[in-house]
Backbone as a ProteinNet text record, in pm:
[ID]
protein_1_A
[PRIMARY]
XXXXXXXXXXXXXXXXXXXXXXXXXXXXXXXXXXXXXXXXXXXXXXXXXXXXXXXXXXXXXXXXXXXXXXXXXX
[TERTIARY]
113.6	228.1	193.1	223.7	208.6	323.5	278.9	439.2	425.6	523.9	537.7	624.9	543.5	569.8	702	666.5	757.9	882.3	952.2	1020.2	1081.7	991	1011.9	1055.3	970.1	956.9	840.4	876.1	754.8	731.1	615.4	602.8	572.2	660.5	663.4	538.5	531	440.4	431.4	543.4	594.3	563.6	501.9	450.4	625.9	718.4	870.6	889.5	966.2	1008.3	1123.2	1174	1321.6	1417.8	1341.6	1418.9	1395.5	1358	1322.2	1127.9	1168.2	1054.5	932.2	827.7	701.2	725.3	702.9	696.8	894.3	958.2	1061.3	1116	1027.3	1059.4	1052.6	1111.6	1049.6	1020.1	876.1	837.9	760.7	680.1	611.8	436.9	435.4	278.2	273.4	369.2	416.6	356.2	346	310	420.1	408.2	488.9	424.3	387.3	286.2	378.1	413.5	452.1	483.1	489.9	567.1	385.4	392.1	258.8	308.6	268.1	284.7	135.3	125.5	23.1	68.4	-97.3	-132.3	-258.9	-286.6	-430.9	-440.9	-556	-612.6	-548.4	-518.6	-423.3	-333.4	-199.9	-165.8	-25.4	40.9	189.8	258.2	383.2	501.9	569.9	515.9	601.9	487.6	380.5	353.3	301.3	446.2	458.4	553.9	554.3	635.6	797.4	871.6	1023.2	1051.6	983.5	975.3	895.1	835.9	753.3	817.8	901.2	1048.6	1103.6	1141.6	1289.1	1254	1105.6	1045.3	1032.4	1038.1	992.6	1112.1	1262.5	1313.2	1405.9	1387	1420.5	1376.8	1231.1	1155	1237.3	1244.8	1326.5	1448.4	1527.9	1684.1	1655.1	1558.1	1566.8	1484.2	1444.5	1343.2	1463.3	1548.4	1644.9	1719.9	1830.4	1875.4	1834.9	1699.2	1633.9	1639.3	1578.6	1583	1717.7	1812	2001.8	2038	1974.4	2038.3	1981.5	1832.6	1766.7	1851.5	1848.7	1925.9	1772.8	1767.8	1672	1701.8	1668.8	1727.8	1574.8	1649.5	1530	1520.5
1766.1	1774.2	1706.3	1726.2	1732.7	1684.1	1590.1	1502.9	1533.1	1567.8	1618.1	1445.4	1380.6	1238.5	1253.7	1327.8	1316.7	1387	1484.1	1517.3	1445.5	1367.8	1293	1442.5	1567.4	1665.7	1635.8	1732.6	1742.6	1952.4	1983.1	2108	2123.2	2222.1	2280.1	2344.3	2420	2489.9	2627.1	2638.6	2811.8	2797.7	2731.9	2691.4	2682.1	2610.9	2601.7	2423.9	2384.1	2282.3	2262	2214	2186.4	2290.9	2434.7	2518.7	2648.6	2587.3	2703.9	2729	2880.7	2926.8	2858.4	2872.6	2774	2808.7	2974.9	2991.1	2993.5	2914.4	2937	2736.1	2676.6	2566.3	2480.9	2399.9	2301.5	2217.5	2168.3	2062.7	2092	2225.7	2261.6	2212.9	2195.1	2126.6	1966.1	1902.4	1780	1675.4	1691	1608.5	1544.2	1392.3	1286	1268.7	1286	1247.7	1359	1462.3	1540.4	1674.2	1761.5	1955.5	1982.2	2026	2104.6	2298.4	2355.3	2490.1	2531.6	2639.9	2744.8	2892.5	2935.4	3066.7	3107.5	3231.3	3255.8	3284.4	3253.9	3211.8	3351	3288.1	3417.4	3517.3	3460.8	3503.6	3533.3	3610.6	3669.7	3567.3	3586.2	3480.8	3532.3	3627	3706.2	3618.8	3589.4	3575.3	3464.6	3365.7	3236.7	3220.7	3206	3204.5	3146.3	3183.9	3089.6	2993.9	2878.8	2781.8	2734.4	2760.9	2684	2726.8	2808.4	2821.5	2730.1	2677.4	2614	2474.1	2448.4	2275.1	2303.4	2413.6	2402.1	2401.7	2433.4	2436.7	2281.9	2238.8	2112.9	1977.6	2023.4	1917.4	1927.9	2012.7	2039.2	1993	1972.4	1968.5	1800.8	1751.3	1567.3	1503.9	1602.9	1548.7	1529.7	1648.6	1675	1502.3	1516.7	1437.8	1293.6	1277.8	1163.1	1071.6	1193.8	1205.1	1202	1258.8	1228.9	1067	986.2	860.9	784.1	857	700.8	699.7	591.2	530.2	529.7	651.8	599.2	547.6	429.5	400.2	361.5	417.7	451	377
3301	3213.8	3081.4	2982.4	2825.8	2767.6	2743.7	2642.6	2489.1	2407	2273.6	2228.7	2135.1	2122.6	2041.4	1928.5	1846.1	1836.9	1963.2	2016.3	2143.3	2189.2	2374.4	2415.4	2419.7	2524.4	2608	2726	2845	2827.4	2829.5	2881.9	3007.1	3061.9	3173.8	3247.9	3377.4	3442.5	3340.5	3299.5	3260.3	3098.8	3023.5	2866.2	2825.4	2844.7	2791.8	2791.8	2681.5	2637.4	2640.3	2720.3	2756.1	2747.6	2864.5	2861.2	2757.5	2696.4	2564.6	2546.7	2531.5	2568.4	2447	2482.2	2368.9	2270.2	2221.4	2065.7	2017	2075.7	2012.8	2009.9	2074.9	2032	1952.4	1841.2	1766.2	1746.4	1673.6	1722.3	1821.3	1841.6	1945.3	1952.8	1851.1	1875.5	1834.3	1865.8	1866	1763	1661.4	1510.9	1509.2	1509.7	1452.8	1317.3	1241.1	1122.8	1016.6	1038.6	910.8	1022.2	886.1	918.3	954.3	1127	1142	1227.9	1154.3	1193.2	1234.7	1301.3	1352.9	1327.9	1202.6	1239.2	1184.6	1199	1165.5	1000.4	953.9	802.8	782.6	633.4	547.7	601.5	659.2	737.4	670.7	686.7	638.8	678.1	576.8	649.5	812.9	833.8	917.9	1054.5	1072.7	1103.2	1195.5	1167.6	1217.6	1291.3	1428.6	1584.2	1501.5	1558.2	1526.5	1563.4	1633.9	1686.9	1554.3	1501.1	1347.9	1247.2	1236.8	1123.4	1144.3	1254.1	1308.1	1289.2	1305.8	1239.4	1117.4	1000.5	889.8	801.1	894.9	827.7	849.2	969.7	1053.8	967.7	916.8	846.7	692.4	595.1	491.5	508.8	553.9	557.9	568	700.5	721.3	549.1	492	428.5	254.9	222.3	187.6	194.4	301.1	341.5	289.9	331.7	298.8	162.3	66.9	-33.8	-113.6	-55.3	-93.9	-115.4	28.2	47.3	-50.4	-96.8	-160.5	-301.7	-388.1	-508.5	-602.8	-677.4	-789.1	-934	-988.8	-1104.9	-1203.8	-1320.5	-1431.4	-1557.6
[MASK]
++++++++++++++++++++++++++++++++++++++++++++++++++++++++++++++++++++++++++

C-alpha cells in the first residue's frame, strides 16, 4: 500500500484513492512540494487525466486565496 503524503491518501489493490478511480483523483502522484501533473513530452492540453486538472485547478484557487490574505504595503 502507497501513502500519498500530501493528501494522507492510501492507494488501493484496484489503483483508486479513496474511492475514486486513479486518473480522476487529485493529488494523484502525491507532491507536497508544489502543482505536479503527468504527460508525455509535447503533449495537448487534452491530454492530461482529470485528476491533474482537478490539482491544477485545486493548486490555483489555494494559491489565489493565499495571495488574497497577504497585506502588501509599498
Amino acid at each position: 500500500m502507497a501513502t500519498l503524503p500530501a493528501q494522507g491518501l492510501s492507494e488501493g489493490d484496484e489503483g483508486e484513492l479513496a474511492g475514486v478511480p486513479y486518473d480522476e483523483a487529485p493529488n494523484r502522484l502525491g507532491s507536497g512540494s508544489g502543482l505536479m501533473t503527468q504527460a508525455a513530452q509535447a503533449s495537448a492540453p487534452e491530454a492530461f487525466v482529470p485528476g491533474d486538472i482537478k490539482t491544477a485547478r485545486l493548486f490555483g484557487r489555494h494559491f489565489a486565496e493565499t495571495l488574497g490574505r497577504l497585506s502588501f504595503s509599498g
